[in-house]
N, C-alpha and C positions, 0 to 999 in steps of 0.2 A: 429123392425123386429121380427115377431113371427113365431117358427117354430112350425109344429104338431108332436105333438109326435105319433112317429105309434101306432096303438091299438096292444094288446099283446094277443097274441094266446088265443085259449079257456084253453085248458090246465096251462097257465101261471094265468090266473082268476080265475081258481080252486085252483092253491096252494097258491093266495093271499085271498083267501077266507075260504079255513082249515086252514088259520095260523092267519088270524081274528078269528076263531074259536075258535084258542087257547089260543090267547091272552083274549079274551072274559074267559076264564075257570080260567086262571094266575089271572085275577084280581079277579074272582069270590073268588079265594083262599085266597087271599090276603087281603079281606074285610072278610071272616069268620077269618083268622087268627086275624083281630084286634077284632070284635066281641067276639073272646074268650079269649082276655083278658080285653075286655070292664066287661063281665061275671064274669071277677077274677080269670083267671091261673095264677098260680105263674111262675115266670122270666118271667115277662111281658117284659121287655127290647129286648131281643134276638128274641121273638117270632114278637115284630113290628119292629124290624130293617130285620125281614125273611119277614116281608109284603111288608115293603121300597123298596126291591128289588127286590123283584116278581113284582111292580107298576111299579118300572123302567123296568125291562127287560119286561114286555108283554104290557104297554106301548107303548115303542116301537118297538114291534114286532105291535100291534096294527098299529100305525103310517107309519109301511114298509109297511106290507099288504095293507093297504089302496093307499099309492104311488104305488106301483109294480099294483094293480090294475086298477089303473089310465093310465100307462102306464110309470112310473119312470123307468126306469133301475137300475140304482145305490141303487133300494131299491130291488133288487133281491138278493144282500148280503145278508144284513141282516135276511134275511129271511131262506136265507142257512144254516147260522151263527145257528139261534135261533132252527132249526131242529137239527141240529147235536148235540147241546148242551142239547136237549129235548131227541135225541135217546140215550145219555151217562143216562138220570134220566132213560129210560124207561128200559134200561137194569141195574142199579141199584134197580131197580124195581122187575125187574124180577131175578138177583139174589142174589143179598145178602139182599136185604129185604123180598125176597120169596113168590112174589105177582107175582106170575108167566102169571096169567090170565090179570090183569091191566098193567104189563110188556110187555106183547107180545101186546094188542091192541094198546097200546102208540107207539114201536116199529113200527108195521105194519103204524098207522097213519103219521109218521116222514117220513116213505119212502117212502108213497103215495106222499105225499108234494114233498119230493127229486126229486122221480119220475118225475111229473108232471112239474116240473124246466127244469129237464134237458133232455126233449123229444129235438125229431131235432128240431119243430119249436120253440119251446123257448131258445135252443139255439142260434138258426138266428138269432132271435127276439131281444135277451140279446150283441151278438154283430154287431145288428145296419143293419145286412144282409137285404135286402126288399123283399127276393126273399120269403117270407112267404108265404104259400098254399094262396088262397083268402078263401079256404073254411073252414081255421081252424081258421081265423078271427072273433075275435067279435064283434058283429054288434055294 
């Protein structure tokens, strides 16, 4: 017996789509940080145990994105998870590393994403409600 999973709002495809985004930049970061000790920085240990963990966390931020786009629910955690814990770097960002300009659009992008989770319809949508617009449905 197979059931269909309802399709998830447009707004809920958008923030599974900027958080593909990010996971897509997480790994980018994380393939130059071994390249730069492929190159020869010194404490090469520390700098790929920081890429290990960037693979695993945007990974699976990777892997939510793609489910919650699909129409998973249970991967609309994780995706709140990996926003909040990106708005803690972006305001570390902004200040006490003093990158006030790369701070604030990190900022602004995490809240778009937040945003775009927790409109009404991806709310319904997240607990299961059918009563979703037809017209904020993706085809």
């Amino acid at each position: 017996m197979t059931t269909a999973t309802p399709v998830p709002p447009r707004a809920v495809r958008g923030a599974a789509a900027l958080t593909f985004l990010q996971g897509l930049g997480g790994i980018a970061l994380a393939v130059a940080l071994v390249v730069r000790v492929i190159q020869g920085a010194p404490s090469g240990g520390p700098i790929l145990g920081a890429a290990g963990v960037l693979v695993i966390w945007f990974g699976g931020a990777i892997f939510a994105s793609v489910m919650l786009f699909r129409g998973q629910h249970g991967a609309r955690t994780p995706v709140i998870v990996t926003q909040l814990l990106l708005l803690g770097c972006a305001w570390y960002a902004y200040g006490p590393s003093e990158q006030q300009l790369l701070g604030s659009l990190a900022g602004i992008y995490c809240v778009v994403v937040l945003v775009l989770l927790f409109t009404s319809d991806g709310r319904k949508w997240a607990m299961g409600l059918s009563d979703v617009s037809e017209g904020d449905k993706a085809d």
